[in-house]
C-alpha positions in Angstrom: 22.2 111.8 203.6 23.1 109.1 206.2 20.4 106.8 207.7 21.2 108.3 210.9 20.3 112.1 210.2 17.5 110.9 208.5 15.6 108.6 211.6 16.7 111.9 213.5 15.0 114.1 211.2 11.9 111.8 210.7 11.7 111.2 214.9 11.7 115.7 215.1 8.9 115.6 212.7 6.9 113.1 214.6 7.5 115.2 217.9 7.0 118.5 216.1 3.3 116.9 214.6 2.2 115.5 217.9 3.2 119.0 219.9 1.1 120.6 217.5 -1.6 118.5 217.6 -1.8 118.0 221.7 -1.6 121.7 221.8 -4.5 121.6 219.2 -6.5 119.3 221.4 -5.9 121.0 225.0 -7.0 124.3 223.9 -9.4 124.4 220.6 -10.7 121.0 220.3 -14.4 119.9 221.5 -14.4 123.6 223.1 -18.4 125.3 221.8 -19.2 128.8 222.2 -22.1 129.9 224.3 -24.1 132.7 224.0 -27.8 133.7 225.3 -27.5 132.0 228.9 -30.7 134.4 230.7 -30.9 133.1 234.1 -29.0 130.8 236.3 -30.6 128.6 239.1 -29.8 130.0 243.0 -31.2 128.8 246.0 -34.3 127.3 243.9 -34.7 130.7 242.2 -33.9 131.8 238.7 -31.3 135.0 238.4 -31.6 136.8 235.7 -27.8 137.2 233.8 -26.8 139.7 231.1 -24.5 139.9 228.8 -22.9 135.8 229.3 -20.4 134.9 227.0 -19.1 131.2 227.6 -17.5 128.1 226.7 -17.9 124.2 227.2 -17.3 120.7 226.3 -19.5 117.5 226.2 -16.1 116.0 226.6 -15.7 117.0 230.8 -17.8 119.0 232.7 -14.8 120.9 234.0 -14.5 122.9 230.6 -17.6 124.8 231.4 -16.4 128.8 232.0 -19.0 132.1 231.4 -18.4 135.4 231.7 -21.9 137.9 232.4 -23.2 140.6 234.4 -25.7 139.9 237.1 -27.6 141.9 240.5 -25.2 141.4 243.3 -28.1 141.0 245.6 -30.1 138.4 243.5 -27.6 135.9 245.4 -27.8 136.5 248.6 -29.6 133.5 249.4 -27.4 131.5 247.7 -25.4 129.2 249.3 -21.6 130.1 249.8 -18.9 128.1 248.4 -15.7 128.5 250.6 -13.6 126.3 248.8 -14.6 127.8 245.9 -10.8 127.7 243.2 -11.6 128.8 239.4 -9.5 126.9 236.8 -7.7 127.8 234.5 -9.2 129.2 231.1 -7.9 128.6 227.6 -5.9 131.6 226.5 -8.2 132.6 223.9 -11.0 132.9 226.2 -10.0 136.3 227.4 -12.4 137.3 229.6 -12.4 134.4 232.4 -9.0 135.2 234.1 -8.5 132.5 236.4 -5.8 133.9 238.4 -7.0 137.3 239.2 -10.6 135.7 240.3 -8.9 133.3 242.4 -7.2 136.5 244.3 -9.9 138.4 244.7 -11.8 135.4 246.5 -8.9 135.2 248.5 -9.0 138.9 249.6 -13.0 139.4 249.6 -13.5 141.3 246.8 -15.9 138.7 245.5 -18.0 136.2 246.9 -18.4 132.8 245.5 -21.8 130.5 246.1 -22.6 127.0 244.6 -25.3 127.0 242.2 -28.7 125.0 242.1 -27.4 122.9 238.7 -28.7 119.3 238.2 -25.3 118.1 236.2 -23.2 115.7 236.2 -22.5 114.0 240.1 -19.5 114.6 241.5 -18.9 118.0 240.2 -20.3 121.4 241.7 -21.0 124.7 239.1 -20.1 127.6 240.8 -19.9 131.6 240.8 -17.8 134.3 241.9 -19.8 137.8 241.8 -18.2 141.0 242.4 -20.2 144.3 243.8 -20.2 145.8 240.5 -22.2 143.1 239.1 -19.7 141.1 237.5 -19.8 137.4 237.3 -17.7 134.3 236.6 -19.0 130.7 236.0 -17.1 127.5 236.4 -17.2 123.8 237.3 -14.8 122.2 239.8 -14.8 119.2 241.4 -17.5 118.4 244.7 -16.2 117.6 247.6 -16.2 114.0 247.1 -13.9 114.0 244.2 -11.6 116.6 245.6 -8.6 115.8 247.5 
């Protein structure tokens, strides 16, 4: 083998290593399960939640996305977040569909409202509910971060 095909093979191993690994580290790692959320905190009230399935990260609060079943009308005082934009989910967390949330706030087939959460400043945990009782829970950025 010449030196040359060899560099060129060595420099498509290195690529093929750290694709493998950045892919590793955008979706699995630092990711936790979460389970056994009861109640969230609206308008200085605690809602009770069913069924919450979720994920987050110590690493950034913007990893934080739950999945449950709730009472429509527990948050109607809640206050309403307009600029409310879910992101994006890993693909293994199936039932958080980003897109499809984002549409039907778009269309008002669910409401969003900000939630009472003493985390971390700047950032703003919020919830789209549908009329059926389903739920979505996400972080984004507050207003003073967001551009």
């Amino acid at each position: 083998m010449t030196r040359g095909r060899v560099l060129v093979i060595g420099l498509l191993l290195v690529t093929l290593v750290f694709g493998v690994a950045l892919f590793w580290f955008q979706n699995f790692a630092y990711y936790e399960r979460q389970s056994g959320v009861g109640a969230l905190r609206v308008a200085g009230e605690a809602v009770p939640i069913s069924g919450y399935e979720g994920i987050d990260a110590a690493t950034s609060p913007l990893k934080l996305r739950g999945c449950f079943r709730a009472d429509p009308s527990s948050f109607a005082a809640a206050t309403p977040a307009p600029e409310a934009t879910p992101l994006v989910a890993p693909y293994w967390f199936s039932c958080f569909d980003a897109g499809a949330i984002t549409e039907d706030l778009a269309a008002g087939r669910a409401a969003a409202y900000a939630l009472d959460e003493a985390g971390v400043a700047g950032f703003e945990a919020i919830v789209a509910i549908y009329p059926d009782g389903r739920g979505y829970l996400w972080r984004q950025l507050g207003p003073e971060f967001a551009g």
